[in-house]
C-alpha positions in Angstrom: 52.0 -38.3 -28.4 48.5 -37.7 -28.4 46.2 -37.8 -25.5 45.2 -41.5 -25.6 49.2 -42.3 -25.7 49.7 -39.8 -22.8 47.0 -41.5 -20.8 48.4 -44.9 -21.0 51.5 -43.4 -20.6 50.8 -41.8 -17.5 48.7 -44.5 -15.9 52.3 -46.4 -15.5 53.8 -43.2 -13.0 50.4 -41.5 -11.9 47.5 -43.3 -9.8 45.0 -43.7 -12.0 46.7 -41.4 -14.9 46.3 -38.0 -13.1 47.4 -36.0 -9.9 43.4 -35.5 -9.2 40.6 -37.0 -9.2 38.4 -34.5 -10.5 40.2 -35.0 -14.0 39.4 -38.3 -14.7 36.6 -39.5 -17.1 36.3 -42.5 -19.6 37.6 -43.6 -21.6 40.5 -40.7 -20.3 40.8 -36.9 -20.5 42.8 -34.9 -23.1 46.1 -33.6 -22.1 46.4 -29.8 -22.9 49.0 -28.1 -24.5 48.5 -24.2 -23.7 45.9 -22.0 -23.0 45.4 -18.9 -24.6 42.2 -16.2 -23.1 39.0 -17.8 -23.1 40.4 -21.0 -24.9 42.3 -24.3 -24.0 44.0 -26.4 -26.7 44.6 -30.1 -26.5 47.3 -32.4 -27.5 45.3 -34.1 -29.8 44.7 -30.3 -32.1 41.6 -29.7 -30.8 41.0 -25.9 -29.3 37.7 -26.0 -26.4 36.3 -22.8 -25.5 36.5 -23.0 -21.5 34.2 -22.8 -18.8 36.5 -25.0 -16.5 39.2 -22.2 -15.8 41.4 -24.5 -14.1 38.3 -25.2 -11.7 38.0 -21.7 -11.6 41.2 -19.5 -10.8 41.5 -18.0 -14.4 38.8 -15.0 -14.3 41.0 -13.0 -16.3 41.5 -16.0 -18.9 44.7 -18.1 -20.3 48.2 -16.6 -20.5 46.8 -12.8 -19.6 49.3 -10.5 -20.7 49.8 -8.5 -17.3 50.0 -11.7 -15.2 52.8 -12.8 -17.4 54.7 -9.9 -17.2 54.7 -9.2 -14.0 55.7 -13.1 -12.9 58.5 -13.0 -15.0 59.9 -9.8 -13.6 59.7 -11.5 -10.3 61.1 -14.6 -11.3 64.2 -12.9 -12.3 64.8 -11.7 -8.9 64.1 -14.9 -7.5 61.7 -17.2 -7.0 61.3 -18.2 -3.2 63.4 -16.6 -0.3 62.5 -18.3 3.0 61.9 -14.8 4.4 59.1 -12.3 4.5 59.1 -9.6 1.9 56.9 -6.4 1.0 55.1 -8.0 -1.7 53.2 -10.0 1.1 52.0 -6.8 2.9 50.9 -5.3 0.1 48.5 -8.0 -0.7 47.1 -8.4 2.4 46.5 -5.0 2.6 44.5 -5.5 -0.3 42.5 -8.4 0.6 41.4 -6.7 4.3 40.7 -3.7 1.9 37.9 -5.6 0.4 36.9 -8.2 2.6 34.2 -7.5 5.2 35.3 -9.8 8.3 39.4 -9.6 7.4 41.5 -7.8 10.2 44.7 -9.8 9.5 45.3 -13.1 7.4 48.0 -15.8 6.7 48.9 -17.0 3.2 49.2 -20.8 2.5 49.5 -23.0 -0.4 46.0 -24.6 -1.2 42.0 -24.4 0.2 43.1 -27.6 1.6 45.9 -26.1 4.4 43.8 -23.1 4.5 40.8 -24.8 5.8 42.4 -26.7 7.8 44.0 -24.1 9.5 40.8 -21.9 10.2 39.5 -24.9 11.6 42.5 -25.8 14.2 42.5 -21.9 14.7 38.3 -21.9 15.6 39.1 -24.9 17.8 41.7 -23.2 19.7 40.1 -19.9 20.0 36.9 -21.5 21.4 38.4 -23.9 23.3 35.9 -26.9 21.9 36.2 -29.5 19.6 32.9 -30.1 17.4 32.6 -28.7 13.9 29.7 -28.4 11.8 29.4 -28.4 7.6 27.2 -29.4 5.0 26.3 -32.2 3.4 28.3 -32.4 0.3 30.2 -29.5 0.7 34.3 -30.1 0.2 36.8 -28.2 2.0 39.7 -29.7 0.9 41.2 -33.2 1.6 42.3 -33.7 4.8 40.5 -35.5 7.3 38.0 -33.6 9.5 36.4 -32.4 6.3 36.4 -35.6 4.5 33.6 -36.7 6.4 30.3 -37.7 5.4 26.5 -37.3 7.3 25.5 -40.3 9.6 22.5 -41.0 12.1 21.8 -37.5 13.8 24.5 -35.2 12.1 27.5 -37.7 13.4 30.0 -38.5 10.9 31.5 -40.5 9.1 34.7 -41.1 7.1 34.3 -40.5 3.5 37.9 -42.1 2.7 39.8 -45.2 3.9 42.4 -43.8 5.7 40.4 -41.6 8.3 39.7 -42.9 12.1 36.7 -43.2 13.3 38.2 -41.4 16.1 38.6 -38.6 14.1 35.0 -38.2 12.2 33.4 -37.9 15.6 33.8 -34.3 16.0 32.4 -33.5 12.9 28.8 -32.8 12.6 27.0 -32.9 9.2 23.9 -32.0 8.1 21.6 -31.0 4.3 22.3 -27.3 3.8 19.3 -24.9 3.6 17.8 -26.7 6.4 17.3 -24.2 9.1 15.3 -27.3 11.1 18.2 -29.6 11.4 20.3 -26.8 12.3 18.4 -25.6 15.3 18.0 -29.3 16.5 21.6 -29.6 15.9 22.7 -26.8 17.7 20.4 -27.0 20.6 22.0 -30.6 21.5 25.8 -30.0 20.5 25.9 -25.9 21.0 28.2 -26.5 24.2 30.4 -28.7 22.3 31.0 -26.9 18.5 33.7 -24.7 17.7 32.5 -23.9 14.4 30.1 -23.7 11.7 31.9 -23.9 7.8 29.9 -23.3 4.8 30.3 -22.6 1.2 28.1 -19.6 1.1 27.4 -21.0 -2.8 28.1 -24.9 -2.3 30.2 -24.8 -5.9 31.4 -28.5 -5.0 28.1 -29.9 -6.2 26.7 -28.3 -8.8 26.4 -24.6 -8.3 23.4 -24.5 -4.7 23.0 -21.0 -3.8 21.9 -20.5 0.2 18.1 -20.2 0.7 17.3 -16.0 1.2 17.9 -15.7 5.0 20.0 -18.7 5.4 23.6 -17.3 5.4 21.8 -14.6 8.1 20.4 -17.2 10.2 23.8 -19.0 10.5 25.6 -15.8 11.6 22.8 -14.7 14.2 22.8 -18.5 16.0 26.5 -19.1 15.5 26.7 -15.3 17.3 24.4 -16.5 20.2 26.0 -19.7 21.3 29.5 -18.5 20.7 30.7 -20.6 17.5 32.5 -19.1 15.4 31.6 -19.1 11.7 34.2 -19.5 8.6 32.7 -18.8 5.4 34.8 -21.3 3.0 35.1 -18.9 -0.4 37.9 -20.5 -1.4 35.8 -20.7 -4.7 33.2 -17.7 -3.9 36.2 -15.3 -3.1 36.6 -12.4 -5.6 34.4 -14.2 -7.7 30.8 -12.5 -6.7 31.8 -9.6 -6.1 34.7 -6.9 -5.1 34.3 -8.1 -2.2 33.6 -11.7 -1.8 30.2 -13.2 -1.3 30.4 -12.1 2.2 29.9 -8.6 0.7 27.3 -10.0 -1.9 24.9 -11.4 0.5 25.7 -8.7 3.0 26.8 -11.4 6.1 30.2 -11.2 7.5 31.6 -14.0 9.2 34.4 -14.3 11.6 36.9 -16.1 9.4 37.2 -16.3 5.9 39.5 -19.0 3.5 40.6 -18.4 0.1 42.6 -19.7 -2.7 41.8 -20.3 -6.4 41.6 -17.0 -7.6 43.5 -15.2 -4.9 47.0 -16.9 -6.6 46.2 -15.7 -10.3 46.7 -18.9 -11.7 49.6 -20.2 -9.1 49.2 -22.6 -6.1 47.8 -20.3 -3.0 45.6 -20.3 0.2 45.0 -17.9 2.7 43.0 -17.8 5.6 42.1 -14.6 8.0 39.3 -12.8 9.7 39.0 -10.8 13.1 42.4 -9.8 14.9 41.5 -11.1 18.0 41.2 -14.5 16.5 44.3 -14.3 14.4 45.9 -13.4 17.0 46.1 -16.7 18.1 48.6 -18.4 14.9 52.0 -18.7 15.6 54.4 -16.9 16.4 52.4 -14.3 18.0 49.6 -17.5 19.5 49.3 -20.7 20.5 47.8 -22.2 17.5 50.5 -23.4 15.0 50.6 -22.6 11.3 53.8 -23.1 9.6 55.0 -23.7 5.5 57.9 -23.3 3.3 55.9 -21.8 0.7 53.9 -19.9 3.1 53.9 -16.4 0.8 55.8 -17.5 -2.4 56.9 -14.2 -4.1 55.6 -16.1 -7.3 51.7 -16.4 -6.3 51.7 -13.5 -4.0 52.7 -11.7 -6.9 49.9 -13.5 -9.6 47.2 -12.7 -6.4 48.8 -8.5 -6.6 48.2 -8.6 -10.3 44.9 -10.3 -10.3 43.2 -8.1 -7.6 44.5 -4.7 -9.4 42.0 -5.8 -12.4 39.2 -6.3 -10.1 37.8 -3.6 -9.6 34.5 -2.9 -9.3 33.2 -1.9 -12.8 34.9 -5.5 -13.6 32.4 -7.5 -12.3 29.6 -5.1 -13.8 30.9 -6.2 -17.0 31.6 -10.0 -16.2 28.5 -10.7 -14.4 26.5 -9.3 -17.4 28.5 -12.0 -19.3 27.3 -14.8 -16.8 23.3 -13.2 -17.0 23.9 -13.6 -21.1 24.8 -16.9 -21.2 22.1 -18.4 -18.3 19.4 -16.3 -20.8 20.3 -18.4 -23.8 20.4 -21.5 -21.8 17.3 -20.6 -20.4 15.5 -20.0 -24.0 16.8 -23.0 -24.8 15.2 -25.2 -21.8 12.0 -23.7 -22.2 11.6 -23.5 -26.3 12.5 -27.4 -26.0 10.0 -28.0 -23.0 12.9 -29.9 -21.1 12.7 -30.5 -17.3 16.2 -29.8 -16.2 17.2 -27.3 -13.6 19.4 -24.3 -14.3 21.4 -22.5 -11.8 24.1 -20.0 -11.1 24.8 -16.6 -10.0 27.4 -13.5 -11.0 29.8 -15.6 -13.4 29.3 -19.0 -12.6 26.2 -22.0 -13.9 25.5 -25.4 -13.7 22.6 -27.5 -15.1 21.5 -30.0 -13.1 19.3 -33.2 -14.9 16.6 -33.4 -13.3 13.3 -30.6 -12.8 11.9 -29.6 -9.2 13.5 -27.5 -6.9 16.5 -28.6 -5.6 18.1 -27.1 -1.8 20.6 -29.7 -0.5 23.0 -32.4 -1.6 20.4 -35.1 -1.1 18.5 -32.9 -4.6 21.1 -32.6 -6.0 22.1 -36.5 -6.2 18.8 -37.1 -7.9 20.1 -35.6 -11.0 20.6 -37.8 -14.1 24.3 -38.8 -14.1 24.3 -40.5 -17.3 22.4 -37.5 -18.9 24.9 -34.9 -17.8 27.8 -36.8 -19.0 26.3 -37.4 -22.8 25.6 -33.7 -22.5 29.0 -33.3 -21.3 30.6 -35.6 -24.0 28.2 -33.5 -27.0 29.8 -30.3 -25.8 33.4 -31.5 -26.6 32.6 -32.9 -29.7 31.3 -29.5 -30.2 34.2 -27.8 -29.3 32.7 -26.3 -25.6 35.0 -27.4 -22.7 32.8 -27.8 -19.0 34.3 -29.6 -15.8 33.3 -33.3 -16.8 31.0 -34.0 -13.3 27.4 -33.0 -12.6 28.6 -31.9 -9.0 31.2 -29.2 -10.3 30.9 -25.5 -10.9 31.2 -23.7 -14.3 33.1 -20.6 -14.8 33.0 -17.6 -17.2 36.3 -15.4 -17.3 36.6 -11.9 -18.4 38.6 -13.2 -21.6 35.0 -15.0 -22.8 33.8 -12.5 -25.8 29.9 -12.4 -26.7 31.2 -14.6 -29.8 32.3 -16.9 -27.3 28.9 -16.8 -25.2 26.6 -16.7 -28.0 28.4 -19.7 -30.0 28.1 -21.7 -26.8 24.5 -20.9 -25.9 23.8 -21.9 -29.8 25.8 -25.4 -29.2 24.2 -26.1 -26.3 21.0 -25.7 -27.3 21.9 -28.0 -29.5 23.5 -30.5 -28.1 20.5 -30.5 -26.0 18.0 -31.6 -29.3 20.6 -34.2 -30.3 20.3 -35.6 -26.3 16.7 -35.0 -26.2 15.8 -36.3 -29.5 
């Protein structure tokens, strides 16, 4: 079947036709078959160069050769035990290796459980209830983060489904604004447990912190005892060796991952300083528990993964991402168009609309329609990007300067043909 029978199809057995939101578009999304390095290939014949990357996990590519092996060499000895086993040390060695603020960490299954976690973990550490995040930002989907900005910071639910109940402890306010922080904190500091933040806000677009921001949340978070969870479940080992906590030189006191981290297979993980982690069960009083809790399978793809990053790796990778953002930039300014690139290391966006743009409330001023007929003329043209304005694009390792300079020529050409 191709992907318009697959659709209907699925729309029978799936709400909606997919498992997630993020993958629905009109009039319906092509179903891939494989996906091979820098490349995905649908089931319609059609081969996209990538810049999705599964949303971002696969910085070494499709199908990588060493990931592959090594999985099936596990899988042959099994492919989930129910008990701990070395593999599990050996990668959490690894991550506290690189990672600034990480003493000890727990592995999960998704940024969803680990967010969650860190949060019921801040909570019980401090001993309050308030959190804090940003406007827009996404920390997964459960319900204290599915909250959306009211009167005053208060939330509200951003789902049917959530208790009003349950949105009053969560405090939301525009990121990069260092007023509505201090006003927020100086009426609620008794009462928050925690400040999380996407120290790149990658769920709406690609926003990177104002210079001084990420520092000014550690030193007030530091003076009115909160504690202060950097969210890199998309940042982590993606900027840098280290994380971004190591590329804009703050270090939090707890950290989550995922994407990434797994090598391509369902992970989370959450950690940070041992006197907080001290606190998860069985060794605390804050409970933590899962089945798949360190899966041989993605504890394995996360060992693989990190042995290729080393450092001369993202010298070579983030030259790929300054490339690409040059030729997009050309582009923009030989075609006198007012639309706002933006990215960092290996990852871009373009937002529709000119001006500067700090906060969510910026960012929804972008021209919807615009970046979806951009979105659209890139497929035609054989260029695969996450199909929402407020998503993150990726470059993996596997992307060749073919790859990059093809894409920057197609876009600046899909951008006449929009334009025109």
């Amino acid at each position: 079947m191709n992907s318009e029978e697959l659709f209907n199809e699925s729309k029978k057995y799936l709400p909606g036709g997919v498992d997630s939101p993020i993958r629905a578009y009109y009039p319906y999304p092509f179903f891939t078959s494989k996906g091979e390095g820098s490349k995905i290939f649908d089931e319609d014949g059609n081969v996209y160069t990538d810049y999705c990357l599964g949303y971002g996990p696969a910085i070494l590519g499709h199908g990588h050769e060493t990931i592959i092996k090594s999985i099936g060499e596990q899988i042959a000895i099994g492919t989930t035990y129910g008990t701990p086993t070395e593999k599990e040390i050996e990668l959490a060695k690894m991550v506290i290796e690189r990672t600034p603020c990480v003493e000890m960490i727990r592995f999960v299954n998704s940024g969803t459980e680990a967010t969650m976690s860190a949060i019921r973990l801040a909570r019980g550490f401090t001993g309050k209830n308030k959190i804090v995040k940003f406007e827009g930002a996404y920390h997964g989907c459960h319900d204290y983060v599915l909250i959306k900005s009211g009167s005053g910071g208060a939330g509200r639910p951003d789902s049917l489904g959530i208790p009003e109940d349950t949105s009053k402890n969560t405090l939301s306010i525009p990121f990069n604004n260092e007023e509505a922080l201090n006003i927020l904190i100086d009426k609620h500091k008794d009462e928050i447990a925690t400040i999380i933040v996407e120290p790149v806000m990658g769920n709406i677009g690609c926003l990177e912190p104002k210079n001084g921001f990420l520092k000014l949340l550690r030193n007030i978070t530091k003076e009115n005892d909160i504690l202060l969870i950097f969210d890199e479940v998309i940042t982590g080992f993606r900027l840098s060796y280290g994380s971004a906590q190591e590329y804009f030189n703050v270090v939090p006191d707890l950290v989550t991952f995922g994407k990434i981290l797994g090598g391509g297979f369902p992970i989370g993980a959450f950690g940070g300083r041992k006197d907080i982690m001290d606190l998860i069960a069985p060794s605390g009083g804050v409970y933590q528990a899962g089945t798949f809790n360190g899966n041989p399978i993605s504890i394995t793809g996360g060992i693989t993964t990190l042995n290729e990053l080393n450092k001369s790796f993202y010298t070579t990778l983030n030259g790929k991402g300054d490339f690409l953002r040059g030729q997009i930039a050309n582009s923009i300014e030989d075609l006198s168009l007012d639309l706002n690139l933006v990215g960092l290391t290996s990852m871009f966006q373009i937002y529709f609309r000119g001006g500067e743009i700090l906060d969510y409330e910026g960012v929804k001023k972008s021209d919807i329609e615009k970046f979806y007929l951009y979105f659209k003329t890139l497929l035609k043209k054989g260029v695969f990007i996450p199909p929402s304005q407020f998503e993150c694009c990726f470059i993996s390792n596997a992307h060749t300067n073919e790859d990059l300079e093809k894409t920057g020529n197609i876009i600046h050409n899909a951008f006449k043909e929009i334009f025109k």
